[in-house]
N, C-alpha and C positions, 0 to 999 in steps of 0.2 A: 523658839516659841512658835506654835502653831496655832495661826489664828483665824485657818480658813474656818468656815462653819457650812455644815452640811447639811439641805435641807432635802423633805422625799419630793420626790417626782412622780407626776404622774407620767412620763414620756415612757413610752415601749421600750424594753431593751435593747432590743433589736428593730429600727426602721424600716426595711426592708421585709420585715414578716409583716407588721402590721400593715402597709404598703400592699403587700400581698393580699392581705385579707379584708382591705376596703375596699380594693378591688371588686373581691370577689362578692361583697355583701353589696355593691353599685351592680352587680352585674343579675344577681339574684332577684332584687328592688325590679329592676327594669324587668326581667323575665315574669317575674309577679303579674306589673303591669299590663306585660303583651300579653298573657294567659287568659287574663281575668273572666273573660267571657267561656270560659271553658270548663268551666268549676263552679262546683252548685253555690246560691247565691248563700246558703248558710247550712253548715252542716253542726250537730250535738258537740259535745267535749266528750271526747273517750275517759270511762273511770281513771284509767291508770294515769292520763295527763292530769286530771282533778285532785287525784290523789297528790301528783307530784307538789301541785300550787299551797300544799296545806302540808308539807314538812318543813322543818325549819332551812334558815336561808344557810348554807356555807358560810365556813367563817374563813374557812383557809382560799389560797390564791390558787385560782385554779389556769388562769391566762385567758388572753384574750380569744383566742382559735377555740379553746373547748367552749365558753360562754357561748362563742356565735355558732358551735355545734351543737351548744343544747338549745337553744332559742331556736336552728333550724327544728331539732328534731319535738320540742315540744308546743310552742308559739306557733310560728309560721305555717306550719299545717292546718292551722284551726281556721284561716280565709278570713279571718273578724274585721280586719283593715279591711275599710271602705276602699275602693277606688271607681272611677264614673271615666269611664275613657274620654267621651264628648266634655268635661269639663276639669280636665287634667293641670290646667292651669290655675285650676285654682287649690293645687296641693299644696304644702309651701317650699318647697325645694325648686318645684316647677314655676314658682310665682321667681324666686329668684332666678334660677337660668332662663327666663324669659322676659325677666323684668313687669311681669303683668299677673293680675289676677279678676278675675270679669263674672 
C-alpha cells in the first residue's frame, strides 16, 4: 500500500538554473542602481509595451528565465523604479544588508 502523498511545489527543477538567474537579476538590480544617473528621469510607455499590459495574462508555464526575459524586455526599460542614490539605504533590501534605514 502506498501511502506517500504528493504535494506541488513551488521549488525550481532545477537549483542551479534558478541559482543562475538570481544571480543574474542581483547583478542587473545593482547595475540599474549604478546607471541611474544616466537615464532620463522619466520617459512615455511605448504603444506596443501598453498594448502588451491590456492582453490577457498566460495561463500556461512559461519558466522562470522567459518571465525575467520578458519583464527585462517590457518592465525594466520603462526607468519607473524610483532610486535616490544619496538615500540608498532607505530601499528595503538595503535597509537589510545594512541593518539601517534614516
Amino acid at each position: 500500500m502506498n501511502t506517500e502523498i504528493h504535494f506541488e511545489t513551488l521549488d525550481p527543477e532545477n537549483w542551479d538554473e534558478m541559482r543562475a538567474l538570481s544571480h543574474r537579476m542581483v547583478d542587473n538590480a545593482i547595475t540599474y542602481i549604478e546607471t541611474v544617473g544616466k537615464r532620463p528621469v522619466w520617459q512615455p510607455v511605448p504603444d506596443d509595451v501598453a498594448t502588451r499590459f491590456d492582453s490577457p495574462v498566460p495561463h500556461e508555464h512559461a519558466g522562470a528565465d522567459a518571465v525575467y526575459n520578458e519583464f527585462l524586455e517590457t518592465v525594466f526599460p520603462l526607468k519607473y523604479i524610483a532610486v535616490f542614490r544619496k538615500r540608498l539605504n532607505c530601499l528595503g533590501w538595503a535597509a537589510i544588508v545594512y541593518g539601517r534605514c534614516q
